[in-house]
C-alpha positions in Angstrom: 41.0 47.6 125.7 43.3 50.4 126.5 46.2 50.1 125.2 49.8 50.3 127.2 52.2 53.2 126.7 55.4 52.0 125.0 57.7 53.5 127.2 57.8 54.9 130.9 58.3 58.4 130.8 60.9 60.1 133.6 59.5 62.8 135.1 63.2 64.7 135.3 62.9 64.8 131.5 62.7 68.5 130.3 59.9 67.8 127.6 57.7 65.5 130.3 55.1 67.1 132.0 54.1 66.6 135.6 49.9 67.2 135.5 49.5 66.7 139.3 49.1 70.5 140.3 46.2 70.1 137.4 42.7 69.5 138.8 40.5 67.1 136.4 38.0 69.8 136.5 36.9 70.7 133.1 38.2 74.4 132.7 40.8 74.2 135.0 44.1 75.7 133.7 47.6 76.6 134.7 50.2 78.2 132.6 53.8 76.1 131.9 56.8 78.5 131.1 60.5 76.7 130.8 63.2 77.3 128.7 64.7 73.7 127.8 67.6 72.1 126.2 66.8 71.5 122.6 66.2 67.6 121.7 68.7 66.0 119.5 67.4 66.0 115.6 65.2 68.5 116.0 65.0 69.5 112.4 65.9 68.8 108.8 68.8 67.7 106.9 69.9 71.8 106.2 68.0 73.7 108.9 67.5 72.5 112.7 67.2 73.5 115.9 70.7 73.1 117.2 71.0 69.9 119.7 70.9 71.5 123.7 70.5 75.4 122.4 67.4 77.4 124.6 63.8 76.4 123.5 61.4 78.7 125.6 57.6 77.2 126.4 55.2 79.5 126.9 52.4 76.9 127.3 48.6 76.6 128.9 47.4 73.7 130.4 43.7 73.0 130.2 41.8 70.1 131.7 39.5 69.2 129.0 36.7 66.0 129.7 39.3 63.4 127.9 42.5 64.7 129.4 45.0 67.7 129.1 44.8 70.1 126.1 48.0 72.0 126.0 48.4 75.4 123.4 51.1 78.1 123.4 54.1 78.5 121.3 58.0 77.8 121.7 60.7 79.9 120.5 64.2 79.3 119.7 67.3 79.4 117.1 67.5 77.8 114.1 71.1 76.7 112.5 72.0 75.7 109.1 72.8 76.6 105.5 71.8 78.3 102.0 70.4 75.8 99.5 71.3 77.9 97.2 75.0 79.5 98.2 75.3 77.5 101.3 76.2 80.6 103.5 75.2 79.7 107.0 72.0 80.8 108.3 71.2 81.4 112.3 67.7 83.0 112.1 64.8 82.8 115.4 61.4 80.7 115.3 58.6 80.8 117.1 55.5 77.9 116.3 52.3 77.2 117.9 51.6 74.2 119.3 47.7 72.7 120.6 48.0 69.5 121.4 45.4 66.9 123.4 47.1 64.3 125.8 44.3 62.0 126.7 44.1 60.0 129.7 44.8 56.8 129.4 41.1 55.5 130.6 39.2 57.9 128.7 36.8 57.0 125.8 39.6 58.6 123.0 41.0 54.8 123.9 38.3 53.4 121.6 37.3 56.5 119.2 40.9 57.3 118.1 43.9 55.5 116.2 46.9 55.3 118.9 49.0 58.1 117.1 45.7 60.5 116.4 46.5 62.1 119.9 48.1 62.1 122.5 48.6 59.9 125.5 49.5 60.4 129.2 50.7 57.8 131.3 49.0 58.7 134.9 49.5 62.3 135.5 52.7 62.6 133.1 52.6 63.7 129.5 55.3 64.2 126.9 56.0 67.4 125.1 58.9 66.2 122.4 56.6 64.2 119.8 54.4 68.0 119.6 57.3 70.3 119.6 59.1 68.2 117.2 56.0 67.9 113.9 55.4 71.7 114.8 59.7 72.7 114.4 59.6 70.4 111.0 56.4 71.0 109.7 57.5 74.8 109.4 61.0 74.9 108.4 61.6 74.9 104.6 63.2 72.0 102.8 65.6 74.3 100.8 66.2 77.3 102.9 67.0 80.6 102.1 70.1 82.6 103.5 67.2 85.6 101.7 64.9 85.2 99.2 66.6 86.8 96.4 69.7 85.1 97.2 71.5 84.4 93.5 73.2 81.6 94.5 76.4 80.2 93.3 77.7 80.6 89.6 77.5 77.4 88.1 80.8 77.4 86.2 83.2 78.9 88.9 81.4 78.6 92.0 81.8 81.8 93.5 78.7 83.4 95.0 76.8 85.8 92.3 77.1 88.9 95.2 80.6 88.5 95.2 81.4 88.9 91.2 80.6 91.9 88.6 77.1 92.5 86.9 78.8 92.0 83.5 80.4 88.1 84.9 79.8 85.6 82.2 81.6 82.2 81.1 82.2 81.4 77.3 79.5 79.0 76.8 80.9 76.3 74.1 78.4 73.7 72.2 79.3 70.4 73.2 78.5 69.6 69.2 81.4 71.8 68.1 84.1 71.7 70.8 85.8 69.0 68.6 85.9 70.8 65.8 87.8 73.7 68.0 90.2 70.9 68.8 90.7 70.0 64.9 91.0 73.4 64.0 94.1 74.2 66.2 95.9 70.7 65.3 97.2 71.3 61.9 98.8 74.4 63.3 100.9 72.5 65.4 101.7 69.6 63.2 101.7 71.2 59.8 105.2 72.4 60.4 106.8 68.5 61.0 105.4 67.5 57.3 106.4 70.4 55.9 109.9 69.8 57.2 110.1 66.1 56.0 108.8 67.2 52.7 111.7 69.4 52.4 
């Protein structure tokens, strides 16, 4: 039983396709180049695609015996910052992207689970759930302003370009920092007994 689409896709929506110009002819292509708004979350908590920046398709269409098989790439900007120094990083991408859209009477219906491909809904398909796993699937989960970027120091938080070769901290044992406390107290109250004892 084939199963019903769980919403109705608008055809004014920049990431939904409109097929009709696409014979069902086996072989049959026709190429799809847009630049669209990017969609909102595109991305990971660091690094995304900035919402409503340029994405450019540079897509093929191919009719295919079960429905629509589209390939190319898109390319756009990325936005975010340095898990390591948090400087902000605006770099380009570019992924692939080959995806099948099957027709919603074809036999994928009853050989594939619902989310295994795609589906169309008449001569419409949707572009955003493809785009989308190909942008996250390649970004990294801790990006990299570089890759030899230092980072911070730990102890003053200033980024490791931005201090001497020779910067270091006085590292102090946890164990003996109270005795460095005991050692300067008589010091400072040896003076009072002395006093009272005179």
């Amino acid at each position: 039983m084939p199963k019903s689409p769980q919403s109705h896709l608008d055809p004014r929506q920049p990431l939904v396709v409109d097929t009709t110009k696409l014979p069902r002819q086996p072989g049959a292509t026709r190429a799809l180049k847009r630049v669209i708004p990017a969609p909102k979350d595109l991305g990971l908590e660091l690094i995304s695609v900035l919402e409503g920046s340029d994405v450019e398709l540079d897509m093929t269409l191919t009719s295919v015996s079960e429905g629509v098989y589209v390939s190319g790439s898109a390319r756009g900007s990325l936005t975010g910052e340095c898990g390591r120094c948090l400087n902000e990083i605006n770099e380009s991408f570019e992924v692939k992207i080959a995806e099948l859209f099957a027709y919603a009477d074809s036999t994928t219906e009853e050989t594939t689970d619902e989310d295994e491909v795609g589906r169309m809904q008449g001569d419409l398909l949707d572009l955003e759930p493809a785009l989308r796993d190909a942008v996250v699937l390649m970004l990294p989960t801790n990006p990299l302003c570089r890759p030899d970027c230092p980072g911070l120091c730990p102890e003053c938080g200033v980024h490791f370009d931005d201090l001497p070769a020779d910067h270091s901290h006085e590292v102090v044992d946890a164990r003996w920092a109270a005795l460095r406390t005991i050692s300067t107290e008589p010091s400072q109250t040896a003076s009072p007994q002395q006093d009272s004892e005179e």
